[in-house]
N, C-alpha and C positions, 0 to 999 in steps of 0.2 A: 486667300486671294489678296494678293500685292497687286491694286493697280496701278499703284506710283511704276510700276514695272510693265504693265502693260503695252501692247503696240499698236492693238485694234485702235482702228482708225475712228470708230465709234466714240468707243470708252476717252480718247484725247480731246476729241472734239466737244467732248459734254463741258469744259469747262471753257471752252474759247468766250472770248469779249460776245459775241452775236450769239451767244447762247445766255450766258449769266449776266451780264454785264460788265464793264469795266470796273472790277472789284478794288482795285489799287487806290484809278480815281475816288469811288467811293469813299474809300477810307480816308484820302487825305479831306475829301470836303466833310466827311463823319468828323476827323481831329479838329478842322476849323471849326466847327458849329457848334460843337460838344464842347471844346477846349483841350479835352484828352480820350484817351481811345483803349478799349478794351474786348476781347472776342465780345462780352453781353452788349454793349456799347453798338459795336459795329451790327452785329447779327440784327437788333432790332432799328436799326439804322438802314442797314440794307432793305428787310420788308417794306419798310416805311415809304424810301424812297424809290424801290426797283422792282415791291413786288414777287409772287412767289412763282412767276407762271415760266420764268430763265430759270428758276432750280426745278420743278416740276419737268420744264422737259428736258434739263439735265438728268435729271432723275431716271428720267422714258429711254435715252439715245443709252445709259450707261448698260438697263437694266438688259438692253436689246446684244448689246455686247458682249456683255457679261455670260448671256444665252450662248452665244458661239463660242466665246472663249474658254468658260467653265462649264461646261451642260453638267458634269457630275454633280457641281452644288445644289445643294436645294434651293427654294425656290425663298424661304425666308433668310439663308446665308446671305443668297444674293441682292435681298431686299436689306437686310442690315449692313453689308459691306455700302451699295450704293449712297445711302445716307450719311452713314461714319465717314466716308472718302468727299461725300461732296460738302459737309460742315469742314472734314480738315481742310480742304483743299480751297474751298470759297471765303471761308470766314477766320480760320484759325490761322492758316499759313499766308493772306495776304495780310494779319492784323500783323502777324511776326515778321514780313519782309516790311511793313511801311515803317516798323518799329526800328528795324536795323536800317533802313535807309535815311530816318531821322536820325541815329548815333552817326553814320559816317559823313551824312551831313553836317554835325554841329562838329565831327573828329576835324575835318577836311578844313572848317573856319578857324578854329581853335590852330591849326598847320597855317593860313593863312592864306587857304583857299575858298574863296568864294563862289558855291555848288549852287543853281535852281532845280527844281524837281521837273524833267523833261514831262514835258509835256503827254497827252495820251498820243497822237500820233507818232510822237518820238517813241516813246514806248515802244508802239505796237508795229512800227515797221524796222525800226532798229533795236530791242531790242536793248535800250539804254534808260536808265534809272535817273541819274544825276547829271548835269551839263557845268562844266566850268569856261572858263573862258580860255583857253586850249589842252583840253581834254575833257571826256565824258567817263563816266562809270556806269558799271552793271554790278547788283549788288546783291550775291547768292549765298545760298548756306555752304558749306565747306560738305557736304556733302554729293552736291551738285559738281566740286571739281572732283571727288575718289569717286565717287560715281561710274558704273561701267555697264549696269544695263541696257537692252536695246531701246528702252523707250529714253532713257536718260541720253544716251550717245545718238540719236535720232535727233532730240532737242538740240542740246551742243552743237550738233552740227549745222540747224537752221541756226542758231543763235550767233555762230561764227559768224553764217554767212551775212547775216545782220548787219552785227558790228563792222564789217570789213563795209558794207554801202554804207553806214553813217561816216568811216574813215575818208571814204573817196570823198562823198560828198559834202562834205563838214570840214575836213581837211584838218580831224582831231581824232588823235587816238580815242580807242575804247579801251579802258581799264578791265579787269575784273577785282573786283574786293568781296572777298568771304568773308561770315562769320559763323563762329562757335553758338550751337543750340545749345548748350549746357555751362557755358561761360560769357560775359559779356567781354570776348575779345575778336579785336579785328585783324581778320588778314591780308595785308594790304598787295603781295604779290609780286608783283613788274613795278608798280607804283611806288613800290618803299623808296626806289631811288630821286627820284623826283621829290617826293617829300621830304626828304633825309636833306635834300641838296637845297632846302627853301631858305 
């Protein structure tokens, strides 16, 4: 059971901000307090501050989905799958995207750009990571652009629409910049040209 593949409307929705909380916010105010940040770090950072009662019924809306989508698994597959997917997905993959949205922040100053961390409303209605002062970034793993699942091209496709209202309304591109899980390199995209030209 892949549910990073999933399309139940359930199983997505277990990780939304009004279910878990805003785990990104989290983390960045975890780095400030802490100094530095690590999945132990965060994880008990998280309880601390938010509580386990957003993963609890993340836990409930997954396991209800999981019922419709897999009814052949058993009933402890589905209980061990729900747990493993909601630790990666809450605690290990937001500690690794705030990770890489700090290198392409310090990448972007080091180029002689000056990035703030968008806000949570920026975030979550656009769909945007980093803010410069004429352009923004969205900052994923490179598996996110070969990606071609239905629940991956479902995302993509709200996240376009995203970026295209921060563009109207901002009257600033949105970038996308990948990186490598098994390298610390970045891929800058559309954006090389801009950077290239500074």
């Amino acid at each position: 059971m892949n549910l990073d593949r999933s399309t139940n409307p359930l199983i997505k929705k277990a990780l939304w901000s009004n279910v878990v909380g805003n785990c990104m916010e989290l983390c960045r105010n975890c780095r400030n307090e802490k100094g530095t940040i690590s999945e132990s770090i965060f994880y008990d950072y998280y309880k601390d501050n938010q509580g386990v009662d957003g993963l609890n019924k993340s836990y409930e809306m997954i396991m209800e989905g999981m019922y419709k989508e897999y009814p052949e698994s058993s009933l402890e597959e589905k209980k061990d799958t729900a747990r493993k997917w909601i630790y990666k997905r809450v605690i290990k993959d937001t500690v690794v995207g705030f990770e890489w949205e700090m290198r392409v922040k310090n990448f972007m100053k080091k180029k002689g750009f000056e990035m703030t961390y968008a806000n949570d409303d920026v975030d979550k209605l656009y769909s945007v990571d980093l803010e410069g002062e004429d352009f923004a970034i969205q900052v994923k793993p490179i598996t996110y652009k070969m990606g071609s699942n239905a629940g991956l091209m479902a995302d993509k496709k709200m996240n376009i629409e995203k970026n295209e209202m921060y563009e109207k309304y901002f009257n600033k591109k949105v970038y996308l910049v990948y990186y490598l899980l098994d390298k610390p390199e970045i891929i800058l995209g559309d954006l090389t040209t801009i950077v290239d030209n500074k």
